[in-house]
C-alpha positions in Angstrom: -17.3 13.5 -41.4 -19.1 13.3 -38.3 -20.8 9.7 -39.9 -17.0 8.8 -40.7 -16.1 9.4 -37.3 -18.9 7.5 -35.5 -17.9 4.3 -37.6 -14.7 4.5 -37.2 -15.4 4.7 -32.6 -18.2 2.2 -32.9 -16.8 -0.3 -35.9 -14.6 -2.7 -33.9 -17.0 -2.9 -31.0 -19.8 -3.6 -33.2 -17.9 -5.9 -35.4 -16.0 -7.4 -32.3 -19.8 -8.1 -30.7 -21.4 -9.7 -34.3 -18.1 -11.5 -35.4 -16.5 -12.0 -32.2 -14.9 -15.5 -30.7 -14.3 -16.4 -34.1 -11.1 -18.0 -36.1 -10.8 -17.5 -39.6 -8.9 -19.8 -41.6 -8.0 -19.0 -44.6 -6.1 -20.6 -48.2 -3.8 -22.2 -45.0 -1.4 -25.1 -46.3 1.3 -26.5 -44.4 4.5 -28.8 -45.3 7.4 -29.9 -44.3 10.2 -30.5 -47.4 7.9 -32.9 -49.7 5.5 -34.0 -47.3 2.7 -31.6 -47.6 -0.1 -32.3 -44.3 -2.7 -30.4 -45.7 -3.7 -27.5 -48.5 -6.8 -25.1 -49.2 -7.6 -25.0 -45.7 -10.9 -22.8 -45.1 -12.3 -22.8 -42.3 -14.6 -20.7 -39.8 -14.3 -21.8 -35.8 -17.2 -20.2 -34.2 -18.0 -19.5 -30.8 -19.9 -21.5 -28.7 -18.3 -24.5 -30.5 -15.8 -26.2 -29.0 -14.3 -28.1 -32.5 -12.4 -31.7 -31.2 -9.1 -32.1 -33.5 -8.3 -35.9 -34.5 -6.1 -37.4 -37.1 -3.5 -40.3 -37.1 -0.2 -39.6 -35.0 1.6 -37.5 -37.3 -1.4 -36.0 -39.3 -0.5 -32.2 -38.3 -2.9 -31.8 -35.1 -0.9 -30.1 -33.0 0.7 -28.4 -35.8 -3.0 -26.9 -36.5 -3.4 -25.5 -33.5 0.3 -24.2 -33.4 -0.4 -22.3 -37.0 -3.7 -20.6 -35.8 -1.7 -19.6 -32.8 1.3 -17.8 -34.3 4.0 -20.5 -33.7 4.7 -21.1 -36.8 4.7 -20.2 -39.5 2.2 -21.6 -42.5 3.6 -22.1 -46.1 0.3 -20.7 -47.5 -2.9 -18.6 -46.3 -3.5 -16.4 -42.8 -5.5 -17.3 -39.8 -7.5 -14.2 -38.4 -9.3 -13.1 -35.2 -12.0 -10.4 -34.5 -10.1 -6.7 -33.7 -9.5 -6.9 -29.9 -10.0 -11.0 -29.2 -7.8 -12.5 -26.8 -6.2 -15.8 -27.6 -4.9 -18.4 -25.1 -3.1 -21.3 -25.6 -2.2 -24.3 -22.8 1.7 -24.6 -23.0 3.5 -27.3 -23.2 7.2 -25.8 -22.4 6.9 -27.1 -18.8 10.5 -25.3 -18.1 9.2 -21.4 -19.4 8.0 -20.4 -15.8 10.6 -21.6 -13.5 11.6 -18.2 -12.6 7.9 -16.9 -12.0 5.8 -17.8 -8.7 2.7 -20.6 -9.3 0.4 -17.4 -8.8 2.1 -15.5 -11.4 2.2 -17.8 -13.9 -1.5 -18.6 -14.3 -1.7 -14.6 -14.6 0.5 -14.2 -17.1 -2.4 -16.6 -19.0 -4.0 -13.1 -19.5 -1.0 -10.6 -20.7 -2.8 -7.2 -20.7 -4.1 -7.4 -17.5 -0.3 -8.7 -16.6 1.3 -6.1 -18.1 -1.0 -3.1 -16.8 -0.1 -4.9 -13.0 3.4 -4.9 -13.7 3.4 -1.2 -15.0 1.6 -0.3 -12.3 4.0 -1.8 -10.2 6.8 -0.1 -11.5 4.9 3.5 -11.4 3.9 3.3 -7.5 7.6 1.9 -6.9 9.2 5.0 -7.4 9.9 7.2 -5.0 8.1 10.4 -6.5 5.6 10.8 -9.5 5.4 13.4 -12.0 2.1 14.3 -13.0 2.4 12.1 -16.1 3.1 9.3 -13.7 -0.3 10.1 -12.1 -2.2 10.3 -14.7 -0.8 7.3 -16.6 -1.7 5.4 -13.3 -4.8 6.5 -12.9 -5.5 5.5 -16.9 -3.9 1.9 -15.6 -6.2 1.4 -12.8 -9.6 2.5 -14.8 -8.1 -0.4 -17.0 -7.2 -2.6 -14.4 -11.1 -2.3 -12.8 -12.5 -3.4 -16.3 -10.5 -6.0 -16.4 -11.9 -7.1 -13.4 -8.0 -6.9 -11.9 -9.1 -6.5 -8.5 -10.2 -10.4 -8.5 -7.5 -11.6 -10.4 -6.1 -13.4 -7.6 -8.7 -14.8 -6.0 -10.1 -16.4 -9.4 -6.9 -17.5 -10.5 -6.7 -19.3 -7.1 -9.9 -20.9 -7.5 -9.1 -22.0 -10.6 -5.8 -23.6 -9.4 -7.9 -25.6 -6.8 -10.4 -26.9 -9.1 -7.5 -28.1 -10.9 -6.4 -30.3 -8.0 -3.3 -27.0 -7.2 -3.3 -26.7 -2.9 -3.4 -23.4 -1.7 0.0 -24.5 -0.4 1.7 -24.4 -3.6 -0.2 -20.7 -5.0 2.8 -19.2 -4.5 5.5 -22.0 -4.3 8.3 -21.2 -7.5 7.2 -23.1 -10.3 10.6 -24.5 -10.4 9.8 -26.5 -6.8 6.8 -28.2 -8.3 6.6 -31.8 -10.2 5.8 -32.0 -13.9 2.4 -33.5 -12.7 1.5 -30.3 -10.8 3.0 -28.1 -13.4 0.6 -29.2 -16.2 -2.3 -28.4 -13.9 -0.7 -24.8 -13.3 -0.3 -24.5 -16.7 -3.8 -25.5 -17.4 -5.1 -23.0 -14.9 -2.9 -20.3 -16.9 -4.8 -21.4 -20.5 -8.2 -20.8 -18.7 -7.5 -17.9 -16.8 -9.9 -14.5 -17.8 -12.0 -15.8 -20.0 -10.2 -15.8 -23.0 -12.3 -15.5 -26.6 -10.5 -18.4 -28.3 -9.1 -21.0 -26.7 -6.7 -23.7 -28.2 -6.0 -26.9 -25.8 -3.6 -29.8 -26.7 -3.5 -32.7 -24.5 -5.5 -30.6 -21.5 -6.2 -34.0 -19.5 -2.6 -35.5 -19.9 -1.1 -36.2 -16.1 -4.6 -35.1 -14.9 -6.7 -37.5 -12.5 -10.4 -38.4 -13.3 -11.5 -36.1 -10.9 -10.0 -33.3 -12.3 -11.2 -34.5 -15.8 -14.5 -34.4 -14.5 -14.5 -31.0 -13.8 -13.1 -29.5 -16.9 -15.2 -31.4 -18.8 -18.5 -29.9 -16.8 -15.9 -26.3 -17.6 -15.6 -26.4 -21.0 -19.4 -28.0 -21.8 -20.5 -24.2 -20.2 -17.8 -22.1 -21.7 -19.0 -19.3 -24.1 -15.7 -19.0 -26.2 -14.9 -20.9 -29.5 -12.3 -23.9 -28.4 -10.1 -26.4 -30.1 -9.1 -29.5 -28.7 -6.7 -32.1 -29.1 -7.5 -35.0 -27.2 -6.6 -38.9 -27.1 -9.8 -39.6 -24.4 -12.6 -40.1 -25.8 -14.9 -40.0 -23.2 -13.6 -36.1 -22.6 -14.0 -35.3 -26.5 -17.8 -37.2 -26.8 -18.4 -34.9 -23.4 -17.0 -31.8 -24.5 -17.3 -31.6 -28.6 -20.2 -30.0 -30.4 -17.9 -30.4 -34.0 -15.0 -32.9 -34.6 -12.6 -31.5 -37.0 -11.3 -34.7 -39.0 -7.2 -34.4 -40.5 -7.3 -36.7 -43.4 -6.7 -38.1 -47.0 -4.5 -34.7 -46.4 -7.4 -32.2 -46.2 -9.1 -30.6 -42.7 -12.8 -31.4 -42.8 -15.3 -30.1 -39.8 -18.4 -32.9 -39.1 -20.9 -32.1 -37.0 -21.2 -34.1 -33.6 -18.7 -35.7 -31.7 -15.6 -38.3 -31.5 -18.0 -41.3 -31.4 -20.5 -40.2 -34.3 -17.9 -39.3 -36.5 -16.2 -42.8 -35.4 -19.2 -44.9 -36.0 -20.4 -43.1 -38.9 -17.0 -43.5 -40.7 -17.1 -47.5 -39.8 -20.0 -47.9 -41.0 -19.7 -46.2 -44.6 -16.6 -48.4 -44.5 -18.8 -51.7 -44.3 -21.0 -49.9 -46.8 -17.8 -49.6 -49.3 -16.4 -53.0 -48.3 -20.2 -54.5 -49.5 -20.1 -54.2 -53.2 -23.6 -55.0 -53.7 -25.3 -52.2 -51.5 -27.0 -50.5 -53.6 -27.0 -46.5 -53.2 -30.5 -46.1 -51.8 -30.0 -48.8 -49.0 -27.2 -47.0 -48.2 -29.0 -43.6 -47.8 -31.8 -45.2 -45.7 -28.8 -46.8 -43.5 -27.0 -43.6 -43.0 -29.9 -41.4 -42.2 -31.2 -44.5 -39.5 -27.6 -44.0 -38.2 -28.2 -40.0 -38.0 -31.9 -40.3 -36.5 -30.6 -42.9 -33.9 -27.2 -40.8 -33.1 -29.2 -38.0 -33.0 -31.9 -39.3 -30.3 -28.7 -40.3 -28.3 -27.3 -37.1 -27.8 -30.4 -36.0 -25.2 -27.7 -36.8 -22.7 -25.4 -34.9 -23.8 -24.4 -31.4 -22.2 -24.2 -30.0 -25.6 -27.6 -31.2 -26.6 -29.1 -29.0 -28.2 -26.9 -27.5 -30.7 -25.4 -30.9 -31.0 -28.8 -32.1 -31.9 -29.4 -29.4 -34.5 -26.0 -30.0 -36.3 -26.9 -33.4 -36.6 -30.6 -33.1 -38.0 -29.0 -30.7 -40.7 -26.2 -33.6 -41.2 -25.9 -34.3 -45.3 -25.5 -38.1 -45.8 -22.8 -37.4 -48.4 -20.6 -36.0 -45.5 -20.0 -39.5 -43.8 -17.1 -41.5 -45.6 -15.0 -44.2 -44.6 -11.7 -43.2 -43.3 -8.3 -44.0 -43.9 -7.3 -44.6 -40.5 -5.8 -48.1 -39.9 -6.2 -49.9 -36.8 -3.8 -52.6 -34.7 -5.1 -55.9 -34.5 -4.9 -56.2 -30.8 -6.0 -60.0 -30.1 -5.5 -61.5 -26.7 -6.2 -65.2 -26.5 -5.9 -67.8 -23.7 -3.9 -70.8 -24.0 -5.8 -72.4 -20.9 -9.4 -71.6 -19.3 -9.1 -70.6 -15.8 -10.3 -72.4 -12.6 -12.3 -70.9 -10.1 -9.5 -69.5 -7.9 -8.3 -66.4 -9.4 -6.6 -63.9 -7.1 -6.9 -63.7 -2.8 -5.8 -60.6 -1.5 -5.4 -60.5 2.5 -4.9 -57.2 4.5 -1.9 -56.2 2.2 -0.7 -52.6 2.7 2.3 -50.8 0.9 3.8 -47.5 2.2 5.9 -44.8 -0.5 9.6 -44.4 0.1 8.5 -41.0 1.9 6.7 -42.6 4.8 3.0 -41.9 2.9 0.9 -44.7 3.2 -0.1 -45.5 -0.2 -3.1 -48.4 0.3 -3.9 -50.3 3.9 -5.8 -53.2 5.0 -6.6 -54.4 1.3 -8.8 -57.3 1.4 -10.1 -58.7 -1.8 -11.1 -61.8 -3.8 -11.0 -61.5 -8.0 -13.7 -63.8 -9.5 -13.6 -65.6 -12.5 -14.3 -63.1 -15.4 -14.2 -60.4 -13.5 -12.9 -57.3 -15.1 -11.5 -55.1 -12.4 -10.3 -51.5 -12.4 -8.6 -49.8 -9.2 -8.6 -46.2 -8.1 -7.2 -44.0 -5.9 -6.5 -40.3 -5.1 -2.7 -41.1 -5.1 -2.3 -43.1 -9.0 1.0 -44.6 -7.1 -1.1 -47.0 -4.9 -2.2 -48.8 -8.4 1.3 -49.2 -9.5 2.4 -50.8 -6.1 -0.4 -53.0 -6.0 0.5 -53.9 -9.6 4.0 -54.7 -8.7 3.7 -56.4 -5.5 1.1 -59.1 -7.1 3.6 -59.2 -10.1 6.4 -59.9 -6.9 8.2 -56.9 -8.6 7.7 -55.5 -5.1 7.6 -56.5 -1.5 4.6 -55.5 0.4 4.9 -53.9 4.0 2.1 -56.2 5.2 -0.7 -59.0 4.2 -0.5 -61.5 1.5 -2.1 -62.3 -1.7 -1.9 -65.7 -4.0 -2.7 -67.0 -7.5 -4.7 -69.9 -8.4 -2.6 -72.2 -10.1 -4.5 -72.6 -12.9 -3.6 -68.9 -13.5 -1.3 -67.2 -16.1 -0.8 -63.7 -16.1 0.2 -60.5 -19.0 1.4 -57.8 -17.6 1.7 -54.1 -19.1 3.5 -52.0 -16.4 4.0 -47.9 -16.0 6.9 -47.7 -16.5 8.7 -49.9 -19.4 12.0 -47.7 -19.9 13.9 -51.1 -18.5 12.5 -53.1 -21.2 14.4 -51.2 -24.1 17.3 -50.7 -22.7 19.0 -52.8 -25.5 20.5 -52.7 -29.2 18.4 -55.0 -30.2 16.0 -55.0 -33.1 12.0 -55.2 -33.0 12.3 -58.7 -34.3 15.0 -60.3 -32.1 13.6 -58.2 -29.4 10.3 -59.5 -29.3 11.5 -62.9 -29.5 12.8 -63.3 -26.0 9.1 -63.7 -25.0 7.7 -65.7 -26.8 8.1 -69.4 -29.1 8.1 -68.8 -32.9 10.6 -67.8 -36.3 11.1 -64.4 -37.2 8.3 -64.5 -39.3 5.7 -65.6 -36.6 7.6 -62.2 -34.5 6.8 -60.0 -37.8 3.7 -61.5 -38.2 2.9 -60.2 -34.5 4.8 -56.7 -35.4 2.9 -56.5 -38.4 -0.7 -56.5 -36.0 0.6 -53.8 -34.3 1.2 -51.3 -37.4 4.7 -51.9 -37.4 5.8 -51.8 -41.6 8.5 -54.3 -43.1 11.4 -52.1 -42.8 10.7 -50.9 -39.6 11.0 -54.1 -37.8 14.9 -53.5 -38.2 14.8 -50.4 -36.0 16.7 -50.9 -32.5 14.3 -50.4 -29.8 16.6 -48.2 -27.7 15.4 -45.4 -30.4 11.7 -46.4 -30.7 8.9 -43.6 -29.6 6.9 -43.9 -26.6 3.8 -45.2 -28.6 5.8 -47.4 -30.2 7.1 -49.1 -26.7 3.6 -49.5 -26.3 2.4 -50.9 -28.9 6.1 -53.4 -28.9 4.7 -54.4 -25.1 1.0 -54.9 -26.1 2.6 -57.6 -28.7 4.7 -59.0 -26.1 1.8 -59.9 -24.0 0.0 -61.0 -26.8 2.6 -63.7 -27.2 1.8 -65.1 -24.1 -2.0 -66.3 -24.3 -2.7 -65.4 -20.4 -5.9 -66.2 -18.5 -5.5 -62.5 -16.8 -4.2 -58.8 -17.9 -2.7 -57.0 -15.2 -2.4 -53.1 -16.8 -1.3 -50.0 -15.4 -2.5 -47.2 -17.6 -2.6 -49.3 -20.7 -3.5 -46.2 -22.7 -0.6 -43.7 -22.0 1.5 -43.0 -25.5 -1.0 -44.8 -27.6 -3.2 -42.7 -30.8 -6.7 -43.2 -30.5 -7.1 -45.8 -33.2 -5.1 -48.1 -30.9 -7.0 -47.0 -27.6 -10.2 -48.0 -29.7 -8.6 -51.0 -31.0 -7.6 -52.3 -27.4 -10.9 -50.7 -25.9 -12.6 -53.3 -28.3 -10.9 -56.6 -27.6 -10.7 -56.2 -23.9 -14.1 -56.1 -23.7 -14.7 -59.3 -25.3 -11.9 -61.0 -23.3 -13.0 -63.9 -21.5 -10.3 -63.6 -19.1 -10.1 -61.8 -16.3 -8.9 -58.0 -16.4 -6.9 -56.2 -13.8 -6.1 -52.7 -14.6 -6.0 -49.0 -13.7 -6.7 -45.7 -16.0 -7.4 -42.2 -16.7 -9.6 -43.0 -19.8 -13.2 -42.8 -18.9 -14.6 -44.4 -21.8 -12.3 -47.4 -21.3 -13.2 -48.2 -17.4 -16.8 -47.8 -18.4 -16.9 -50.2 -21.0 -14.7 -52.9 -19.9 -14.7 -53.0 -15.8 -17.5 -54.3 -14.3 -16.3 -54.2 -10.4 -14.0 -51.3 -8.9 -11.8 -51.3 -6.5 -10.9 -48.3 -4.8 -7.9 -48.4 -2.8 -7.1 -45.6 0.2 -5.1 -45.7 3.3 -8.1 -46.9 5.6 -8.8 -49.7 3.4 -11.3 -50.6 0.0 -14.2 -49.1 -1.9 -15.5 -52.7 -3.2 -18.3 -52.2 -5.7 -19.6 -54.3 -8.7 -21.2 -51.8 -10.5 -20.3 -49.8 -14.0 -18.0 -46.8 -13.5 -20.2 -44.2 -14.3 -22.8 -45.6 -11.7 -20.0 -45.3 -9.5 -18.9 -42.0 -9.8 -22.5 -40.4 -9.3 -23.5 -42.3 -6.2 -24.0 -39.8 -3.5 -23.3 -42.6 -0.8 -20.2 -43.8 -2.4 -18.9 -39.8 -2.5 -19.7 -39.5 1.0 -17.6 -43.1 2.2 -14.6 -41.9 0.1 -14.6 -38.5 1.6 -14.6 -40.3 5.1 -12.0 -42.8 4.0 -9.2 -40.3 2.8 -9.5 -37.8 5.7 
């Protein structure tokens, strides 16, 4: 009895220490009416992983993560955790914490230690305590030290300011702040006390590339096991030790990241496409691609178990995929001249008196690709406007080279849609052409046969997108002008436009939060603040790193 007894006091803890940070899924299957997304899901997330979700829109990613967190409901199987793990999931009801204070909110991201505060709360409010009050308080704050509840605040705050959160607003009503800050807040809420398993859907949406930074170098040290649904790349390649792949309607983990399981799947797509490859060429090709993958990955903050997942890689695991991709083609009608853009002293200043950019002097030359940045992502879309004469500057000029012709993707496109038309008739205000040219250009952008009869007043916000991608396509500019081209788009479109752009022979302007895309299309940045330029022609990630560049923008936006 005495044996019985010692297992039964030392069982969870020891099981909770071998088996802990783990996710077990098991039998899971999920549908909705007919459409079944997946069956026979069994899978084991593991700490120390952190396991990148991806899938076409509509695949069930978020769905995943919503099942293994209790919000709904699966049609088949359970998901399980170790006895006593702690599971945290970013929110995406910006609305739930009005009535709560900033502080509070982030944490609530850890509920016991919440709810022993608020107990506690309630026991030293009254006016006099029995003796069970005392010693149910003093049982509260044993609990409350182990929970390390005497540093709540001050790591909670931290976290807020890493997150780009101002002391200022710590303990501001959640209700008072925007939907940008509110996403940062509830970020900060997710990653609160070190939760054992931790499921993130979107995490960098509305967040700077700062800020991205940073939770990239959080995550790539983080202990727990972690799911992630991302549309950046760059944040997934950083981030990732395991992608977990939603297709042909099963779950399937690979080892390594966004871009090996990308590359790998293209290429075992050229490998199917080629008929007369035979099927030991096509071992020695895949296990190049591993070796060569796998020597790239030294870089990597995850390197070493990255490396050792991918040494152990099975050749059978990489198969083509049954994504499908937009043709995004951009083509010039006329080569430009020399003369591409002149920008003199030009300064714009936000309907609330803050002075967005100042003293902006700059000369586009031909070819360039050019990205802007700023601390404040309205100085971009100003800029963008006032060169597209959407908006009037407060001072300086700028002017064209006649020779130019410009496409331009703006922020915010709700003015575009605000018809009863259909794709077809829609799209054919902008450009020459029948209906079927205009289908023809739908068609590119994934758009089937009987969806081209949809009213655009009704269409999805990647669907806007990808309707305004084909606009510009239509018409054959010498220079892109695009704010945040990637917002609302699925990653195989991202890739798709990531691809052409850098083969444009044009010139580029744009602005983005994707990492990957700046650093593999710009080749000059442009940093705009209220003293003036950053002017560098240099790779983004060369940029970001150089200690004298740091120490200029920290001068220039005091």
């Amino acid at each position: 009895m005495a044996f019985q007894s010692l297992i039964r006091t030392f069982a969870p803890h020891y099981i909770n220490k071998v088996l802990g940070k783990m996710i077990t899924v098991s039998n899971l299957a999920i549908q909705f009416g007919k459409r079944v997304l997946y069956k026979d899901v069994n899978i084991k997330f593991t700490a120390g992983n952190i396991y990148g979700v991806i899938g076409a829109n509509g695949a069930g990613k978020s769905t995943l993560l919503k099942a293994i967190s209790g919000e709904l409901e699966p049609n088949k199987g359970t998901v399980e955790m170790a006895p006593g793990e702690r599971l945290s999931v970013l929110d995406q009801d910006h609305f739930k914490y009005d009535a709560f204070s900033v502080m509070d909110t982030v944490l609530q991201g850890h509920q016991p230690l919440w709810n022993n505060m608020k107990e506690r709360e309630a026991l030293y409010a009254k006016e006099e305590m029995t003796e069970e009050d005392g010693n149910r308080a003093a049982d509260l704050e044993l609990k409350f030290a182990e929970m390390n509840g005497w540093e709540a605040e001050s790591e909670a705050a931290q976290l807020l300011q890493n997150l780009g959160v101002k002391e200022t607003e710590h303990y501001k009503m959640m209700s008072e702040l925007s939907n940008n800050e509110k996403v940062r807040v509830m970020l900060a809420k997710a990653l609160f006390g070190h939760p054992d398993n931790l499921l993130l859907d979107e995490p960098t949406n509305d967040l700077d590339l700062d800020t991205v930074q940073w939770l990239e170098e959080y995550l790539s040290n983080v202990e727990q096991c972690v799911l992630v649904v991302s549309h950046d790349r760059h944040f997934l390649d950083a981030v990732s030790t395991q992608t977990v792949d939603i297709d042909f309607g099963k779950v399937t983990v690979f080892s390594g990241n966004y871009s090996f399981w990308y590359e790998s799947s293209q290429l075992a797509l050229r490998q199917a496409q080629n008929q007369k490859l035979k099927a030991d060429e096509k071992r020695k090709q895949l296990e190049e691609f591993i070796r060569r993958f796998s020597a790239n990955v030294a870089k990597s903050k995850q390197t070493t178990s990255r490396k050792k997942m991918l040494e152990k890689l099975n050749v059978e695991q990489i198969t083509p995929s049954t994504r499908k991709y937009p043709g995004i083609i951009f083509t010039m009608d006329r080569e430009p001249g020399n003369q591409i853009l002149e920008v003199e002293c030009l300064k714009s200043v936000d309907t609330d008196g803050t002075v967005l950019f100042d003293n902006v002097s700059f000369n586009i030359e031909k070819g360039q690709k050019t990205v802007f940045l700023s601390h404040n992502p309205k100085a971009m879309t100003a800029l963008f406007e006032i060169i597209n004469g959407n908006r009037e500057a407060d001072a300086g000029t700028f002017k064209w080279g006649v020779t130019i012709t410009t496409a331009y993707l703006p922020l915010d496109n709700t003015e575009f849609f605000k018809s009863d038309l259909n794709l077809v008739d829609w799209l054919s205000q902008y450009g020459t052409g029948n209906e079927v040219v205009m289908k023809g250009f739908l068609g590119r952008m994934l758009f089937k046969q009987e969806e081209v009869e949809k009213k655009v007043n009704i269409l999805s916000g990647g669907e806007k997108m990808r309707c305004m991608i084909a606009r510009m396509q239509l018409k054959n500019a010498n220079c892109l002008i695009l704010d945040t081209p990637t917002n609302h788009l699925d990653l195989e479109s991202i890739q798709a436009f990531n691809n052409n752009l850098i083969g444009f022979k044009g010139n580029i302007l744009f602005a983005s939060h994707d990492h990957e895309f700046i650093n593999t299309v710009a080749d000059r940045i442009i940093e705009l603040t209220p003293q003036g330029t950053i002017d560098k022609l240099m790779t983004y990630d060369d940029y970001i790193y150089d200690e004298t560049i740091k120490a200029q923008k920290e001068k220039m936006y005091s």
